[in-house]
C-alpha positions in Angstrom: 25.2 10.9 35.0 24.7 10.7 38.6 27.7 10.2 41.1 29.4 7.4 42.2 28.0 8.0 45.4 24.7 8.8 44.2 24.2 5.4 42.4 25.5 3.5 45.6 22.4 4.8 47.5 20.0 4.5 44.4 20.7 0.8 43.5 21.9 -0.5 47.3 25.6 -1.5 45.4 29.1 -1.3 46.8 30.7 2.0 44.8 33.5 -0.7 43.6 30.7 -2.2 41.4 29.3 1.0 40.3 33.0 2.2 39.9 33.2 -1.4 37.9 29.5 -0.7 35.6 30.6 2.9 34.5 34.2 1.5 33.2 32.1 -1.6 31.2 29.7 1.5 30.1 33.1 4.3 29.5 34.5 1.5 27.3 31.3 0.7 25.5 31.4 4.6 24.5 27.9 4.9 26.3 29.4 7.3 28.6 32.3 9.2 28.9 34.3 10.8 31.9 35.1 14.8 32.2 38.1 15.4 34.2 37.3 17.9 37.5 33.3 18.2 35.4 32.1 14.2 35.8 30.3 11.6 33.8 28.3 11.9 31.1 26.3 10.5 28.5 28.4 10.2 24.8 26.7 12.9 22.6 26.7 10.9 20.0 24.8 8.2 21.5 22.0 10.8 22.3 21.6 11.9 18.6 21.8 7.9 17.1 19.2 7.1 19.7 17.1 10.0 18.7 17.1 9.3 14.8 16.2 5.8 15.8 13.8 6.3 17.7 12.1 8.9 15.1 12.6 7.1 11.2 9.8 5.4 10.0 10.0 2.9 7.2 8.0 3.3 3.7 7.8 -0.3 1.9 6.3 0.2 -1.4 5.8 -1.6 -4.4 6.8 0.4 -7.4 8.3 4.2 -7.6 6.8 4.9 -11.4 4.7 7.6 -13.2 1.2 5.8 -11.8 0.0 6.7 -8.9 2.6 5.9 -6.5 4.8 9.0 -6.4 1.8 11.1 -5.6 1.3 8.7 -2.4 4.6 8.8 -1.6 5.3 12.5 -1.4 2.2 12.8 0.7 3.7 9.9 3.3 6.9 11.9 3.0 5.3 15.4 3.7 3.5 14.9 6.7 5.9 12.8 8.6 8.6 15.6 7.9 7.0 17.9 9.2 6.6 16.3 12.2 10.4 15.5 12.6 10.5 11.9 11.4 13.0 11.2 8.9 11.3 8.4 6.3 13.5 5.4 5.0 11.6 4.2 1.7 12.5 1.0 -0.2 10.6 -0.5 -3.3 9.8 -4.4 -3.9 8.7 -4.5 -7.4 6.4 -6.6 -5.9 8.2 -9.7 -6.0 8.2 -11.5 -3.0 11.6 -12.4 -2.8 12.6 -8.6 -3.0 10.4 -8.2 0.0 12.0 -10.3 2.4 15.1 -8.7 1.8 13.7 -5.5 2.4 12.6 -6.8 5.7 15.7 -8.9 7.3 17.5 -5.7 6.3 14.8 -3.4 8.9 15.2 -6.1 11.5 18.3 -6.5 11.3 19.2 -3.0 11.4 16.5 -2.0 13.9 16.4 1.7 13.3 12.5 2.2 12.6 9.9 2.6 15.0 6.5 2.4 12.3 6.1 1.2 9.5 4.0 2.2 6.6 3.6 -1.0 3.9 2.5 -1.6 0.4 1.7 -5.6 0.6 3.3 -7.4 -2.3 0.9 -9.9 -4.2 -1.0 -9.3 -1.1 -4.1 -12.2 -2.1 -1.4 -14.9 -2.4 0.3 -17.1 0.1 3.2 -15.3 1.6 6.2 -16.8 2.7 7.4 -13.4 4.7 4.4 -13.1 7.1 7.3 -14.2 9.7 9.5 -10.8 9.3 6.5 -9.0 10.0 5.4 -11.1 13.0 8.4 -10.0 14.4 7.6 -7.0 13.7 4.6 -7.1 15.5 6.5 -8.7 18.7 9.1 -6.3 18.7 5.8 -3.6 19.3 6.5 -1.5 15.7 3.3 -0.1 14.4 2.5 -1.3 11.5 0.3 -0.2 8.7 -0.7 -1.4 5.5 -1.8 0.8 2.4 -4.0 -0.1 -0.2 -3.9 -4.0 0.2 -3.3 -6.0 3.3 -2.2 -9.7 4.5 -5.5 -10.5 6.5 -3.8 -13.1 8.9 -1.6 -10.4 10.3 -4.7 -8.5 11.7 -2.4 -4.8 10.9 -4.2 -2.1 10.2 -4.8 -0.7 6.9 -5.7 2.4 4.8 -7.4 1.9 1.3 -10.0 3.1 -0.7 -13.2 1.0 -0.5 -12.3 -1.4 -2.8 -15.5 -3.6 -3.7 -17.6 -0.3 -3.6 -15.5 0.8 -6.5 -16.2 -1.9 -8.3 -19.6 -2.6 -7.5 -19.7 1.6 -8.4 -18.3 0.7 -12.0 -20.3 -1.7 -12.2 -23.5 0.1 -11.3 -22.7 2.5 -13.4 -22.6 0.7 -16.6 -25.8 -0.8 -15.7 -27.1 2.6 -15.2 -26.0 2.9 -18.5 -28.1 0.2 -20.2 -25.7 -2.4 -20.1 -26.6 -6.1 -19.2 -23.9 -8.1 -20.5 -20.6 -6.7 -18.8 -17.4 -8.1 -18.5 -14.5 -7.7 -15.9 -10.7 -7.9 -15.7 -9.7 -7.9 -12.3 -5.9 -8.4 -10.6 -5.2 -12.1 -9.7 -2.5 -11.7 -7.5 -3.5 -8.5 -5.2 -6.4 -8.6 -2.9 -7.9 -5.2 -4.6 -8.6 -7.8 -7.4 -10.5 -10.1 -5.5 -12.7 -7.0 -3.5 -13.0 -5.3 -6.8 -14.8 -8.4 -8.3 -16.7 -8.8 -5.5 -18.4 -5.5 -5.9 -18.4 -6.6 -9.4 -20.6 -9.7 -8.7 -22.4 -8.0 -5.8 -23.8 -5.1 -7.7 -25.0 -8.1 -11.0 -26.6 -10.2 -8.7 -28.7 -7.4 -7.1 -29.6 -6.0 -10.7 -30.9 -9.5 -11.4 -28.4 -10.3 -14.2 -26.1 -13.5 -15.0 -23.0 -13.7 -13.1 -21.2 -15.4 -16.3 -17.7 -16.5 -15.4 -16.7 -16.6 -18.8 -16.8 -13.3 -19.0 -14.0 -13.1 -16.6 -10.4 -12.5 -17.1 -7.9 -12.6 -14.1 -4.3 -11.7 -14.7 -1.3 -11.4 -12.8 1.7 -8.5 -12.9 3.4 -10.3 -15.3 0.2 -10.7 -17.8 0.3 -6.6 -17.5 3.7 -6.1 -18.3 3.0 -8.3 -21.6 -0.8 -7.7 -22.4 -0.8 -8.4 -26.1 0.0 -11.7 -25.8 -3.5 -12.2 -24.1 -5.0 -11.1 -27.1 -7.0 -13.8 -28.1 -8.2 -15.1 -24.3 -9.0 -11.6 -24.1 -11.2 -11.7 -27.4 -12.9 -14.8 -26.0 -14.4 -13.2 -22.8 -15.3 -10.3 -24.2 -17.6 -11.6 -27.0 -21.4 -10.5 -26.5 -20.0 -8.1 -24.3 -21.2 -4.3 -24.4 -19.8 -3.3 -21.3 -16.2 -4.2 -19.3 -15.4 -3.2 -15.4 -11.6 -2.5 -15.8 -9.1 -3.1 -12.6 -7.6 0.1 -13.3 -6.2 2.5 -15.5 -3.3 0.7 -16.1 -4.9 -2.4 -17.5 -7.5 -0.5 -19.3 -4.0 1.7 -21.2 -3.2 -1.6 -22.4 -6.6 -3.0 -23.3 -7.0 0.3 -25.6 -3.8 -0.1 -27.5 -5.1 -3.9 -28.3 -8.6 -3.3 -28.8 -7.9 -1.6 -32.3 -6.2 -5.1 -33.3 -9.4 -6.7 -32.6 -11.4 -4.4 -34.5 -13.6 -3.1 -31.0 -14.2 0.6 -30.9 -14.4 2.3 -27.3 -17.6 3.3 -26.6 -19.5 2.2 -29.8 -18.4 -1.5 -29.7 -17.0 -1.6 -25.7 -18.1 0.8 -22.8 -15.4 0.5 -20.2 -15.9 1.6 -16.7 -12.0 1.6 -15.0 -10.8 2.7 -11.6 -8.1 5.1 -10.3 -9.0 8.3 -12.5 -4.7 8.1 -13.2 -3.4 10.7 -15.8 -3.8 7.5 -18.1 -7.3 7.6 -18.2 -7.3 10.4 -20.6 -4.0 10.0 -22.6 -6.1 8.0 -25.2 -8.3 9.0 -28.3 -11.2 8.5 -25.7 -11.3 9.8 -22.6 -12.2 6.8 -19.9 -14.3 7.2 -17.2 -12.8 6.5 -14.0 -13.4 6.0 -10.2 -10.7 8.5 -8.3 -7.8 7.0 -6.6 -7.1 9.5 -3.2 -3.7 9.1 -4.0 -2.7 12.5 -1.7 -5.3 12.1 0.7 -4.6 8.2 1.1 -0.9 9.2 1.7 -1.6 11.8 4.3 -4.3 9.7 6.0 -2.0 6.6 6.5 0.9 8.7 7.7 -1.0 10.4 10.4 -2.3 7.3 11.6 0.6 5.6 11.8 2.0 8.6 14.2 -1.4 8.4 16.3 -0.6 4.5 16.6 2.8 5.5 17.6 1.4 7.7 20.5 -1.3 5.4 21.2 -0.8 1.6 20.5 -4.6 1.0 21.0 -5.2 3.7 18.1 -7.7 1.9 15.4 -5.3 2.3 12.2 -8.0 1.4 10.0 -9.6 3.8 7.2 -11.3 2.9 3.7 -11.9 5.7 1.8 -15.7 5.9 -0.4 -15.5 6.7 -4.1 -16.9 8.1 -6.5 -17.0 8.0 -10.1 -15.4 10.7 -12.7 -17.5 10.3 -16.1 -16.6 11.0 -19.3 -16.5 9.1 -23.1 -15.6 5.5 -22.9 -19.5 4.6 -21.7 -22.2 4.8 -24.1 -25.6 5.3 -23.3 -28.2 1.9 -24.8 -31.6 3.0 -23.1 
């Protein structure tokens, strides 16, 4: 630190008061005085500061055998080679889960980004406060995948209603006029991935049917046969389905068999994410890639540029594309 005397002239103060601020400070263990050397800063101070000032917080939903690890190690990669140390915690996306996750960050204060996975992002959300705070307390913060539009954060994502107005194309492509979708109730992908859904039926001049639809929530995923009979329902006169993803569509071929529909012969079924679940089946299901690497990578270097630059544009929707193989059977 500077001297006594040196402080005096800096700040216009008596040295009695400066003597008086670097005993409050000495006793604080902010600084520390060498006999015959002088006053210094506490080393230990300097390195908490600096591994503050460097950690950047990973909120994601799940850590399971989907496509999450994949995103995750990406995140992790880049930002450790940059010399940021990553603090990642999972919500299970349940809501309540969430909010602790956050009053622990604030109240800890240790993370200057943050890279988020929003939890049931197209519901009401109670925690939108914590990251409102956030936001005050001038954290960058980025969202992956889905987003809560009334934050206005930044986000990094694939295109989600071109991949489903892509699956949906596709099948259309394919012959198919009479195509129903199961889309994710409770995450805003759902809702853009039936957009593109209706978008790309209502320019091929077909019937928008709603009772062809089927929305479900996390826990209707979790426990899909016991929608075996609604799901019977809206797929009857059906030759083609959009699937939310590879997940869902698992399920849906484990059930199907029950209900004595064949994939493709019976049901085409166009799905999105291109997981290795898409070809764990008997049939091999065509798929529109997830950038699970690239997404990671992209929302980690963003979130650094933001850091450098708070007027950095976070924002990034990757296009898709579609990878065919067996579950879509050719009518024309």
């Amino acid at each position: 630190m500077y001297s006594e005397n040196e402080l005096s002239r800096m700040f216009g103060l008596s040295r009695q008061t400066v003597r008086h601020a670097i005993g409050v400070l000495e006793a604080d263990h902010v600084l520390e005085r060498v006999r015959g050397s002088g006053t210094y800063i506490c080393k230990d101070l300097c390195i908490e500061n600096r591994v503050r000032q460097n950690r950047i917080g990973v909120i994601m939903t799940y850590l399971d055998n989907y496509i999450f690890p994949k995103t995750i190690q990406a995140i992790e990669n880049v930002l450790f080679k940059e010399g940021y140390p990553v603090q990642i915690a999972f919500t299970n996306n349940l809501v309540n889960r969430e909010r602790t996750v956050l009053e622990d960050i604030l109240e800890k204060d240790e993370v200057t980004g943050l890279i988020v996975e929003a939890t049931k992002s197209a519901l009401p959300n109670p925690n939108l406060s914590y990251y409102r705070e956030l936001q005050k307390r001038k954290i960058p913060l980025l969202f992956i995948n889905s987003f809560y539009p009334a934050l206005g954060a930044p986000h990094v994502s694939m295109n989600d209603k071109q991949a489903g107005r892509l699956a949906t194309d596709y099948l259309i492509d394919k012959g198919h006029t009479k195509i129903a979708g199961i889309f994710k109730l409770d995450d805003g992908q759902g809702h853009l991935r039936y957009s593109g859904y209706m978008e790309a039926l209502k320019e091929a001049g077909l019937v928008c049917d709603e009772s062809r639809i089927l929305w479900v929530d996390t826990e209707d995923v979790k426990n899909f046969m016991m929608l075996q009979e609604k799901i019977k329902d809206r797929l009857e006169g059906c030759t083609g389905l959009v699937s939310y993803n590879d997940e869902v569509t698992f399920a849906l071929t484990k059930l199907l068999p029950r209900l004595g529909i064949r994939i493709p012969e019976d049901l085409s079924v166009a799905s999105i994410d291109d997981s290795e679940l898409a070809v764990l089946g008997n049939v091999k299901i065509t798929s529109i890639p997830y950038p699970m690497e690239m997404l990671g990578e992209k929302a980690a270097r963003n979130l650094l540029e933001m850091i450098k630059n708070p007027k950095f544009d976070g924002n990034y929707e990757f296009d898709v594309d579609v990878t065919q193989r067996d579950s879509v059977r050719n009518l024309k």
